[in-house]
N, C-alpha and C positions, 0 to 999 in steps of 0.2 A: 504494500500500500504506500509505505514511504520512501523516498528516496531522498539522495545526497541531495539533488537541486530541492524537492518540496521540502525537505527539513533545514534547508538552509535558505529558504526563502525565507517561510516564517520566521526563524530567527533572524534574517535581517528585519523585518516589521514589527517584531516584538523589542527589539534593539531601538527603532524608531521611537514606538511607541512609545518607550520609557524618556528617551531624549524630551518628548512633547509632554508628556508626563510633569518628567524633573522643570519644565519651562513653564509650565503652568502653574506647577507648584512654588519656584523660588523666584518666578521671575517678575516682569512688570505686572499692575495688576489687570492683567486679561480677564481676571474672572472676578473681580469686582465691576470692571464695566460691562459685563457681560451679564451683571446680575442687576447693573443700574437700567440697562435697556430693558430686562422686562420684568422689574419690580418697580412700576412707576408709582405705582401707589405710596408702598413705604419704604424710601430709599434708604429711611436707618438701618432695618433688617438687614440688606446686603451688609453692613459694617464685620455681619455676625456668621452671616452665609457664606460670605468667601474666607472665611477663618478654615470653615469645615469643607468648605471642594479642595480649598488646600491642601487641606491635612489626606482629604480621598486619592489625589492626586500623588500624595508623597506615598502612598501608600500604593497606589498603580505603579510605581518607580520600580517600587521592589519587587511587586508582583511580574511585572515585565519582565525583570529582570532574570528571573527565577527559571522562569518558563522559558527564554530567552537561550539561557546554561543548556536547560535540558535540551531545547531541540539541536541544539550546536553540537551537544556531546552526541547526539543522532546521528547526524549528520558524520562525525566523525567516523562514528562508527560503519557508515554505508559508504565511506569512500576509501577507495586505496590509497590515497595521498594526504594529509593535513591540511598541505595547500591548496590545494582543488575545495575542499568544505572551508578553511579561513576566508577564500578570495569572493567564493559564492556567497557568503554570509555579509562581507564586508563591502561586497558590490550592490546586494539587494538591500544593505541600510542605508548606502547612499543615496538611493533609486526611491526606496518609500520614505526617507527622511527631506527629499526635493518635494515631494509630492507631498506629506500632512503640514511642511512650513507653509507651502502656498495656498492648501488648506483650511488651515486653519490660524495664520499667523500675516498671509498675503505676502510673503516673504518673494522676492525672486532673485532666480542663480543668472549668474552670468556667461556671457557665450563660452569664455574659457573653460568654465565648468563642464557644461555642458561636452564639452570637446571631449575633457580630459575624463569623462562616466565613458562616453562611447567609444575610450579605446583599451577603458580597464574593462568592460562589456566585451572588447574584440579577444581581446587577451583572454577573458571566461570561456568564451564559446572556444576557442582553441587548447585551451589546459582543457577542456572537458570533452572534445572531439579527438585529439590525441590517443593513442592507444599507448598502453602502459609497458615498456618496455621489460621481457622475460631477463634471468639472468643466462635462461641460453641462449637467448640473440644478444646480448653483451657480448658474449664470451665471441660467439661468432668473428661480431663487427672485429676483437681484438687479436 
């Protein structure tokens, strides 16, 4: 059912996740204005409400994170290489990590970025199409 790419996808998105998470939780407050837009009635409450998305949010950090481990040591496990499951995991957080900043933040990357995903992108599909070299076609080549 699973494999090296789906267990290393998810953990790069649970990787994400936690990033947006921890930004919610420590960072400007997005989620007091977020709770001034639709608590127009009693704007003091929000003072009290985004104390606690915080705290939920710091708490999704870890939870992320957790789950994050485990699919990665998955992934480990369903690949012949380290680097093949690190580069997969670490390609799919920067890919869902462009994607929940614009999101949910309106965040935008630059062309250079952009350039510099679609050739660590070229590099994956290559470590991942590559066939893995026997130690008797080593010995061969040598």
């Amino acid at each position: 059912m699973w494999s090296i790419w789906g267990c290393s996808a998810v953990a790069g998105l649970l990787g994400a996740l936690s990033a947006c998470s921890a930004k919610l939780a420590l960072g400007a407050d997005y989620l007091r204005d977020l709770c001034l837009v639709y608590a127009v009635a009693q704007p003091e409450l929000c003072n009290w409400i985004h104390i606690f998305l915080r705290l939920c949010c710091l708490g999704l950090v870890f939870l992320c994170n957790a789950a994050m481990w485990t699919f990665f040591a998955k992934a480990l496990r369903f690949s012949s290489s380290s680097a093949a499951a690190t580069v997969t995991t670490t390609a799919s957080n920067f890919v869902f990590a462009a994607f929940l900043g614009k999101l949910l933040f309106g965040e935008s990357r630059s062309l250079l970025w952009w350039v510099g995903i679609s050739v660590t992108l070229c590099g994956l599909v290559l470590l991942h199409t590559s066939s893995p070299q026997t130690e008797e076609s080593a010995k061969k080549k040598s």
